[in-house]
C-alpha positions in Angstrom: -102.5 75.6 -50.2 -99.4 76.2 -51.0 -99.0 78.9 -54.0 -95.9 77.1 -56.3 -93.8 74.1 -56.3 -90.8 73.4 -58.5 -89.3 70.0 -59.3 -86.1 69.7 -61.1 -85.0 65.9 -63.8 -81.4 64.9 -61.8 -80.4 65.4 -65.0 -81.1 69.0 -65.6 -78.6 71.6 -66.3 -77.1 73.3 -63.3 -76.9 76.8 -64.3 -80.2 77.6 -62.7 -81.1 77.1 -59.0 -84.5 76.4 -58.4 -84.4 79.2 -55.4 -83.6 81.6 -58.2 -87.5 81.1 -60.1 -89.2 79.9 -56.6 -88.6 82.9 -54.8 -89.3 84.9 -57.5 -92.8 83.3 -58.3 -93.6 83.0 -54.5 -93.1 87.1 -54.8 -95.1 87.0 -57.7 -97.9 85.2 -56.6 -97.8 87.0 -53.0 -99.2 90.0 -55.0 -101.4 88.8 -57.8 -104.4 86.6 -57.8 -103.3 83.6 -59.4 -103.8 79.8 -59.3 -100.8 77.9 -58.2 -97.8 77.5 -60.5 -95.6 74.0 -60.8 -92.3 74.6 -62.4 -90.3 72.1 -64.1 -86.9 72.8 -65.1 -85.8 69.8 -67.0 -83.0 68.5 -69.4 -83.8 68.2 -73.2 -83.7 64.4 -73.2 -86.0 64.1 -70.5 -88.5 67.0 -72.2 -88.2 65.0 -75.8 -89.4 62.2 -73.6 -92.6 63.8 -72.9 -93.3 65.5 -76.2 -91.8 68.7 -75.7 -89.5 70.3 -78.0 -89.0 74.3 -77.1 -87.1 76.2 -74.2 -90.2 77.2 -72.5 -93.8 76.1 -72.0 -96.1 77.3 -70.1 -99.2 74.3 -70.1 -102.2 75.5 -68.4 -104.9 72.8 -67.1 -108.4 74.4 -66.3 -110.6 72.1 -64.2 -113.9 71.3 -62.2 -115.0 74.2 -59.9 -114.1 71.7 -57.0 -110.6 71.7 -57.9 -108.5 74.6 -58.8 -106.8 75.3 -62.4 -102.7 75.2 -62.3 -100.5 76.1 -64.8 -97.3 74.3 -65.4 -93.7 75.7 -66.8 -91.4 73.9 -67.9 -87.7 75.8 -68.2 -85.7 73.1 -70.6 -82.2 73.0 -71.2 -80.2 76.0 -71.1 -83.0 77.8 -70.6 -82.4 80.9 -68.1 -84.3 83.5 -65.8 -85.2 85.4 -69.1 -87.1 82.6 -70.3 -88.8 82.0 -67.0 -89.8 86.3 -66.7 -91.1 85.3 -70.3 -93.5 82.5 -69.3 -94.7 84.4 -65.9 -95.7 87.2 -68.0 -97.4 84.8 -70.3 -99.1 83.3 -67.3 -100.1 86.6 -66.1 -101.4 87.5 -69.5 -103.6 84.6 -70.2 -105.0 84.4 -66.6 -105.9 88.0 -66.5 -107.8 87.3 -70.2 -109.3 83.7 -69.1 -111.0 85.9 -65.8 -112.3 88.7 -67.8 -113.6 86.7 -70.4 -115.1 84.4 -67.4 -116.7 87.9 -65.9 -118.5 88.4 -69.1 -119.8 85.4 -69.4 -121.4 86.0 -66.0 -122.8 88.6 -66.8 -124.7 87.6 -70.5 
C-alpha cells in the first residue's frame, strides 16, 4: 500500500509543488511507523466550500481493525512548507500518543 498521496483543487495557489511535501513525507514515512498520509493542498474558496477556515489541518480518521486509520492535511492558500513541517510534526505527535495510549490499554 502505498505510504502517501497528494491531490491538489486546479485552483490552488502555485507557489507550492506537490513534489516539494510528497517527497518529503515519502522520506518521512520511509523511517517512522505511520499510517498513510493524503495531502490536500487547496485554494481558500474551495476549503470554505468544505467547512474549513484555517491554513492547516491535519484531520485524522481512525477506523475498523480491517481497514487502516489515515490522516489527512490539508495545506490552504498561501500556505507554505512551514505550515506542512507543522502539521507532520503534529501527525507524528498525535500518532505516537494515540499508540502509547493503545499499548496501555492492552495491557489493563
Amino acid at each position: 500500500m502505498k505510504k502517501s498521496a497528494i491531490t491538489k483543487s486546479v485552483d490552488a495557489p502555485k507557489h507550492i509543488s506537490p513534489k516539494d511535501p510528497g517527497a518529503c513525507t515519502e522520506r518521512t514515512l520511509a523511517r517512522a511507523l505511520m499510517p498513510p498520509i493524503l495531502m490536500m493542498l487547496v485554494s481558500e474558496s474551495v476549503a470554505a466550500d468544505v467547512g474549513i477556515g484555517h491554513k492547516e489541518v491535519i484531520r485524522h480518521h481512525r477506523s475498523a481493525a480491517e481497514s487502516p486509520s489515515y490522516y489527512e492535511v490539508w495545506l490552504i492558500g498561501k500556505a507554505g512548507i512551514a505550515d506542512y513541517v507543522s502539521t507532520m510534526q503534529g501527525i507524528m505527535n498525535d500518532f505516537r500518543a494515540h499508540r502509547a495510549s493503545s499499548a496501555l490499554k492492552m495491557h489493563a
